[in-house]
C-alpha atoms as a printed R data frame, in Angstrom:
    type eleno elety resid chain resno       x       y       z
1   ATOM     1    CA   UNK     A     1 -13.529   1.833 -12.429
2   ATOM     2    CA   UNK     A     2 -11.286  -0.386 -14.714
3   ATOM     3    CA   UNK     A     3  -8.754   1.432 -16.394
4   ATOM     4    CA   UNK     A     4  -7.076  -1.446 -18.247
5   ATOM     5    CA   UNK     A     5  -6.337  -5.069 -18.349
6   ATOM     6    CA   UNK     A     6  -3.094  -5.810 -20.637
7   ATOM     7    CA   UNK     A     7  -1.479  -8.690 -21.430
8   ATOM     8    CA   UNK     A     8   2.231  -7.228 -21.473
9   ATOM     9    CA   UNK     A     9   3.671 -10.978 -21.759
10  ATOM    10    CA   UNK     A    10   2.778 -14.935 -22.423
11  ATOM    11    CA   UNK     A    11   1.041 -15.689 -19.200
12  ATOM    12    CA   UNK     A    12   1.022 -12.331 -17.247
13  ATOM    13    CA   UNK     A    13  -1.552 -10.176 -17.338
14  ATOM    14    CA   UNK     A    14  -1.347  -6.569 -15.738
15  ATOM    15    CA   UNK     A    15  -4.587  -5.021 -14.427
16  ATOM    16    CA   UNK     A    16  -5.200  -1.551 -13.261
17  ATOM    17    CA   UNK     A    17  -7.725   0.038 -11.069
18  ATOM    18    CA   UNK     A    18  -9.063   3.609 -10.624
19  ATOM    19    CA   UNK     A    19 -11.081   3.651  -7.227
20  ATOM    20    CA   UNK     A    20 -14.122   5.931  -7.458
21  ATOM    21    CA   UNK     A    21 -15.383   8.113  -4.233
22  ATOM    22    CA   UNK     A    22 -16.834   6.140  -1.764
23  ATOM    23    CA   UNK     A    23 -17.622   8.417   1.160
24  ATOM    24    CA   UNK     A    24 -19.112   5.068   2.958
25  ATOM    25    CA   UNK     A    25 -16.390   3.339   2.701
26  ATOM    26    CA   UNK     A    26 -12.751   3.722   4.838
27  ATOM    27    CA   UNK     A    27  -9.499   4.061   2.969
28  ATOM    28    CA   UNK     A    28  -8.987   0.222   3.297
29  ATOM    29    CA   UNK     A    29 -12.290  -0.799   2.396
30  ATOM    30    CA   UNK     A    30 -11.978   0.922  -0.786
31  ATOM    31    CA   UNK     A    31  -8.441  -0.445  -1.329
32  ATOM    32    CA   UNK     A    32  -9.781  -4.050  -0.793
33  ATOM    33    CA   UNK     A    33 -13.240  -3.862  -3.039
34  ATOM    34    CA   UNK     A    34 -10.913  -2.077  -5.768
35  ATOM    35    CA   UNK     A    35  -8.638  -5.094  -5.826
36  ATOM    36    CA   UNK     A    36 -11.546  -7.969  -5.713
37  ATOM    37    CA   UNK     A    37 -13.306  -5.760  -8.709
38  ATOM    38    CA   UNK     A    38 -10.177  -6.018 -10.624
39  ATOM    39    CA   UNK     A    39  -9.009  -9.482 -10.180
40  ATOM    40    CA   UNK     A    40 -12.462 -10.583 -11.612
41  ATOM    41    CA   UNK     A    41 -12.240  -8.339 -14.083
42  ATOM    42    CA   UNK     A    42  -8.768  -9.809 -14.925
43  ATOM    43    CA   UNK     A    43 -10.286 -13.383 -14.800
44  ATOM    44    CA   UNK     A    44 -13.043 -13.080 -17.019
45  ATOM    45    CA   UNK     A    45 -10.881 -11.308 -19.613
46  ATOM    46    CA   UNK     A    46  -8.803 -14.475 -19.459
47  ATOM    47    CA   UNK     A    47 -11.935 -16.656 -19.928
48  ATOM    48    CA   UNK     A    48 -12.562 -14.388 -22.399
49  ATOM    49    CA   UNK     A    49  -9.656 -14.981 -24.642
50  ATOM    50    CA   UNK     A    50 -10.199 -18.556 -24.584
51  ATOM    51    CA   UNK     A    51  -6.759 -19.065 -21.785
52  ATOM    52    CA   UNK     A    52  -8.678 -19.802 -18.909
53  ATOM    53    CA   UNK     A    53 -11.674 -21.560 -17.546
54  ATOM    54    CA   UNK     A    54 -13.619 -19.436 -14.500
55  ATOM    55    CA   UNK     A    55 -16.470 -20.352 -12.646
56  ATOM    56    CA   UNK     A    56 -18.731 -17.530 -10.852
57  ATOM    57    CA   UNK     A    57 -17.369 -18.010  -7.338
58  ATOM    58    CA   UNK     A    58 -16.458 -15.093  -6.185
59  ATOM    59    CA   UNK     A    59 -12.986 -13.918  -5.653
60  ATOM    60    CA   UNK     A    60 -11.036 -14.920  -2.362
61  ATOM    61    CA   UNK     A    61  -7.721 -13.568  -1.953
62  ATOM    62    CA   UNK     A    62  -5.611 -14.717   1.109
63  ATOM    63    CA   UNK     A    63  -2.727 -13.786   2.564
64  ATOM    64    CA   UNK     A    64   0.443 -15.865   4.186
65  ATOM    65    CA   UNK     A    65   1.635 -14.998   6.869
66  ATOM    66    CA   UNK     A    66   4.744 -12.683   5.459
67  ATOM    67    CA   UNK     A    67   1.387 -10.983   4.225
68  ATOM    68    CA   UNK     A    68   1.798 -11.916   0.895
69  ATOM    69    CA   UNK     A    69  -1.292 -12.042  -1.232
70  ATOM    70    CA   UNK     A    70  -2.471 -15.828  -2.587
71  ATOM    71    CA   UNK     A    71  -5.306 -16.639  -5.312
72  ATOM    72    CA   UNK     A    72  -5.658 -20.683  -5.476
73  ATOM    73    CA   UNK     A    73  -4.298 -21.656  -9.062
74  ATOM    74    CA   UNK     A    74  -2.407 -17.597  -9.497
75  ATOM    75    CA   UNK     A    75   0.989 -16.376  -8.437
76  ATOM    76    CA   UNK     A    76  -0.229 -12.670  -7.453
77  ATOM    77    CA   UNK     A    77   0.833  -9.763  -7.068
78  ATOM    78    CA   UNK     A    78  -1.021  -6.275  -5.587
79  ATOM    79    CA   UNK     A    79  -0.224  -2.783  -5.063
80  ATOM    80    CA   UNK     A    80  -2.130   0.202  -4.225
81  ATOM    81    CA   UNK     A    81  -2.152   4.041  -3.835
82  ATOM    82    CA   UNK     A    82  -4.202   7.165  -3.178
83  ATOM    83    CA   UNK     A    83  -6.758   6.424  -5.828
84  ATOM    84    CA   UNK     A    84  -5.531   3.188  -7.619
85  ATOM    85    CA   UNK     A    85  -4.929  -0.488  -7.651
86  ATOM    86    CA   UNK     A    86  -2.370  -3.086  -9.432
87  ATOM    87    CA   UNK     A    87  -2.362  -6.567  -9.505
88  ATOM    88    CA   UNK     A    88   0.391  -8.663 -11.784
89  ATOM    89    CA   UNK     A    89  -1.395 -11.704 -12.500
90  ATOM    90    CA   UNK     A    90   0.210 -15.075 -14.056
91  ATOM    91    CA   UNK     A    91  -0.722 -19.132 -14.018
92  ATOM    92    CA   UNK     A    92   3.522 -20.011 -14.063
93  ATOM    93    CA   UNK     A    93   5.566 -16.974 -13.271
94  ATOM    94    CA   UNK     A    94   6.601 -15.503  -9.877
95  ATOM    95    CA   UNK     A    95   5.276 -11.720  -9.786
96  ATOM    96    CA   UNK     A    96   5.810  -8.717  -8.190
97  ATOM    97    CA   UNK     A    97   4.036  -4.674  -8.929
98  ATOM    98    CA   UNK     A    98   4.164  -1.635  -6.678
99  ATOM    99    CA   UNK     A    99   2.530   1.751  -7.485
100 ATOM   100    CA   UNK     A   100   2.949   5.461  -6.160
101 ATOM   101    CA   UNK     A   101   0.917   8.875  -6.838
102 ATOM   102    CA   UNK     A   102   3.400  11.207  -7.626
103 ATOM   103    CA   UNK     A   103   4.486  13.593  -4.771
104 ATOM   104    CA   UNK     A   104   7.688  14.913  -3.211
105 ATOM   105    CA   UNK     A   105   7.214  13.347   0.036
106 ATOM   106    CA   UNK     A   106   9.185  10.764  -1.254
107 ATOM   107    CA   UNK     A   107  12.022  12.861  -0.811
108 ATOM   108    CA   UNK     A   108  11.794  12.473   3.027
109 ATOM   109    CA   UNK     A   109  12.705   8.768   2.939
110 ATOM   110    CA   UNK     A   110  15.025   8.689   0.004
111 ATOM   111    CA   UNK     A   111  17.697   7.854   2.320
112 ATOM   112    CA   UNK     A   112  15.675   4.562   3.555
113 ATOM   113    CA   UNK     A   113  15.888   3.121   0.273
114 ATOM   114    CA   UNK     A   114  18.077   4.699  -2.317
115 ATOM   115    CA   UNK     A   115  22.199   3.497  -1.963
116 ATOM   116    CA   UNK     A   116  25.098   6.055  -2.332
117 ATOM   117    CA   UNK     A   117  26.264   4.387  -5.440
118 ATOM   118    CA   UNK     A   118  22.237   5.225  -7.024
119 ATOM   119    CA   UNK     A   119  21.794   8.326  -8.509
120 ATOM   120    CA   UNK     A   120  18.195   9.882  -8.692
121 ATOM   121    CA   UNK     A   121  18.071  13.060  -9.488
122 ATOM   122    CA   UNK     A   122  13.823  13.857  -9.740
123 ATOM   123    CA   UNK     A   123  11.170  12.616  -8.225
124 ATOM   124    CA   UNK     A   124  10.121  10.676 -10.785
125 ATOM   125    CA   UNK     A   125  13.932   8.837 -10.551
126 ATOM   126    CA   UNK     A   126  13.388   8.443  -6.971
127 ATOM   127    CA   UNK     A   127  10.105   7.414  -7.283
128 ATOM   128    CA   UNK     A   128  11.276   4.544 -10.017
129 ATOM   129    CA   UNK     A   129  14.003   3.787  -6.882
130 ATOM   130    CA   UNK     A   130  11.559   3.054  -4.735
131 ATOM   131    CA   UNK     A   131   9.039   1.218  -6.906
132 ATOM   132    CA   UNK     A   132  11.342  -1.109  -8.698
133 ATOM   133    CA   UNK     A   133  13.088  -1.925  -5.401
134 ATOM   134    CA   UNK     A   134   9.027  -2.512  -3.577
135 ATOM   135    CA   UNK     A   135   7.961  -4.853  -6.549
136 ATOM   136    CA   UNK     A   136  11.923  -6.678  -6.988
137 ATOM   137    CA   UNK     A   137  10.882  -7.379  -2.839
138 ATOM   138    CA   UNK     A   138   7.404  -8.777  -3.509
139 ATOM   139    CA   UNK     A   139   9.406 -10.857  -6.200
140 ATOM   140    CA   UNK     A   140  11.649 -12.838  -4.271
141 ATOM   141    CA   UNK     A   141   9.273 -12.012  -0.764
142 ATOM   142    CA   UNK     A   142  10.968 -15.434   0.144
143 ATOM   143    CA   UNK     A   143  14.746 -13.527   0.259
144 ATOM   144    CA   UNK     A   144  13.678 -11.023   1.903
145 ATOM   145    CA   UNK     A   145  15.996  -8.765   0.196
146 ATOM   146    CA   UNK     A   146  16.913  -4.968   2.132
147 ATOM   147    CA   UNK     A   147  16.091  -2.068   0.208
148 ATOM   148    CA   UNK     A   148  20.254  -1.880   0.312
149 ATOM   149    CA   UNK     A   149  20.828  -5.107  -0.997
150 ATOM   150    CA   UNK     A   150  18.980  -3.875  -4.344
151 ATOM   151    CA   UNK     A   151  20.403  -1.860  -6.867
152 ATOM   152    CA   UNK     A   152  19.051  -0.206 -10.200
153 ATOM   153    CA   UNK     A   153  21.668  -0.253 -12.576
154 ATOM   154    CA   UNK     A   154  20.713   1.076 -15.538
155 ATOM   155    CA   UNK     A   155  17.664   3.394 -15.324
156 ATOM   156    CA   UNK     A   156  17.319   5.680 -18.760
157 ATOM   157    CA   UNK     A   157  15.134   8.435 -20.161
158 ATOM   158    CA   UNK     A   158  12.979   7.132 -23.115
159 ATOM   159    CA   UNK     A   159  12.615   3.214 -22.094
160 ATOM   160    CA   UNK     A   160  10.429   1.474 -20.785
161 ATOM   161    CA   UNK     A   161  12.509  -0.743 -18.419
162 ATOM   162    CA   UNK     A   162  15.944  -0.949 -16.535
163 ATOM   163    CA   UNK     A   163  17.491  -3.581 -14.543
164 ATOM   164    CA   UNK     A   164  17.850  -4.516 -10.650
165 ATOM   165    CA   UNK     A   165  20.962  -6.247  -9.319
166 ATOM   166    CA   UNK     A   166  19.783  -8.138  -6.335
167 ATOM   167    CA   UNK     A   167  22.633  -9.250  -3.796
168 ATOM   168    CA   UNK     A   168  20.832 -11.795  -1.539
169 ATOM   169    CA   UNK     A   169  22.449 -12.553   2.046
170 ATOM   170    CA   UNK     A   170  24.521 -15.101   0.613
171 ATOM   171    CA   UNK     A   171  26.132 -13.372  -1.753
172 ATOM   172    CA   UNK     A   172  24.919 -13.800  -4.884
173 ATOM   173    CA   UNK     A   173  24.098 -11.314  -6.767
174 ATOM   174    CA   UNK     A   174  21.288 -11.739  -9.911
175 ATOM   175    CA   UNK     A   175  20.218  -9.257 -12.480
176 ATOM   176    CA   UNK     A   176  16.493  -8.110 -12.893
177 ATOM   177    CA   UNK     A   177  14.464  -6.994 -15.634
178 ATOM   178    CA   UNK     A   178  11.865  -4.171 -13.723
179 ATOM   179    CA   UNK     A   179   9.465  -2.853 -16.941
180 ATOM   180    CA   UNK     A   180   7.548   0.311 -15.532
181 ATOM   181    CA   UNK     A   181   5.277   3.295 -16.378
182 ATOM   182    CA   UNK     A   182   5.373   7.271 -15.694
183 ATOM   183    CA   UNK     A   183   1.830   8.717 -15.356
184 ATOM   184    CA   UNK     A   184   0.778  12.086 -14.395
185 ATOM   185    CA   UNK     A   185  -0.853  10.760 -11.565
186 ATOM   186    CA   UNK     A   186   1.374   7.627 -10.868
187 ATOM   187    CA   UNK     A   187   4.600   5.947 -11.423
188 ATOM   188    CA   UNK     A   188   4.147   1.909 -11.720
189 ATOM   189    CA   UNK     A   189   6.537  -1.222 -11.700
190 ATOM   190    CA   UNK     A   190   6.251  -4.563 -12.574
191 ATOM   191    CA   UNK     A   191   8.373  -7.546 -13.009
192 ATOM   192    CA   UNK     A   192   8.033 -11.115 -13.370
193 ATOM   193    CA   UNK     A   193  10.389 -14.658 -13.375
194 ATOM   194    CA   UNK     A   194   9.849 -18.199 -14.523
C-alpha cells in the first residue's frame, strides 16, 4: 500500500512503501512486488505533474553486477525492511536511501559500523549510524567506501539532517548532506549529489 510519494527536492522524488500480508508470497517476493508497485506509482505521479512522459510498459529494474539497482533513463536508489520499501528516484542526481524497523538488535553490530570517534548513545542514534552510512555507500557504490571510512559529524536532536565526512582510499575526504526521518516503526535516510 502506498504510503507517500514526495518530492523533497528539484528532480528527486522519494517514494515509500507499506507491504501488506501476503501469506503466498516469500519474504523476497513481497520485497520485490512492493518495490515494482512503487516505482510505478512514482512514475505516474511524475507524468502526473506534467515532468515526465511514461508509457504503460511495465517496470523493469536491473541490477549491475555490484548489485546495484538500474531503471533505463533513472539514477535509483532502493531499500527495504520488515514491512516497507524506499526508492530515491531522480532523472540527473546520483542517489542513495536505506531504511530500518526500529529494534535493539542493532546493538549487536554497532561495533561493525559505528567508529570510536562516533558517539550514539540510543538506538535511534545508532540506528541513524547505520542508515546514513548504508545510503552515503549506495551513493558513491563506485568508492566503495568502509563503514570506517564514513563518519557522521554532526547528528542533532530536532533536525532533519546531519552531515557525513567520507574519506575515500585516496585520501580525500568530502562532506555529505544525509536528510532522514524517525518513525515509530522505522528510521529512514536519504541523500542525493549532482
Amino acid at each position: 500500500m502506498l504510503v507517500s510519494i514526495e518530492n523533497i527536492a528539484d528532480d528527486v522524488l522519494l517514494g515509500l512503501w507499506k507491504m501488506e500480508d501476503e501469506p503466498s508470497l516469500k519474504v523476497r517476493e513481497k520485497e520485490q512486488k512492493a518495490v515494482r508497485e512503487l516505482v510505478a506509482a512514482m512514475l505516474q505521479y511524475k507524468t502526473s505533474i506534467g515532468e515526465s512522459s511514461r508509457t504503460d510498459e511495465p517496470v523493469e529494474i536491473g541490477h549491475e553486477e555490484s548489485g546495484k539497482p538500474i531503471l533505463k533513463g533513472w539514477h535509483i536508489s532502493i531499500s527495504h525492511t520488515k514491512g516497507y520499501a524506499a526508492v530515491l528516484l531522480s532523472k540527473n542526481h546520483e542517489v542513495g536511501i536505506d531504511i530500518e524497523y526500529v529494534s535493539d538488535r542493532v546493538k549487536r553490530i554497532a561495533d561493525r559500523f559505528l567508529r570510536p570517534d562516533e558517539q550514539a548513545e540510543s538506538v535511534t542514534d545508532l540506528l541513524l549510524h547505520w542508515c546514513a552510512k548504508e545510503a552515503i555507500y549506495k551513493l558513491y557504490s563506485e568508492l566503495d567506501l568502509t563503514f570506517q571510512q564514513m563518519k557522521i559529524v554532526d547528528l542533532q536532536p530536532q533536525s532533519d539532517f546531519f552531515h557525513v565526512e567520507n574519506e575515500s582510499k585516496n585520501g580525500l575526504v568530502s562532506v555529505t548532506k544525509v536528510f532522514y526521518l524517525v518513525h515509530q516503526d522505522y528510521v529512514l535516510t536519504y541523500t542525493w549529489i549532482s
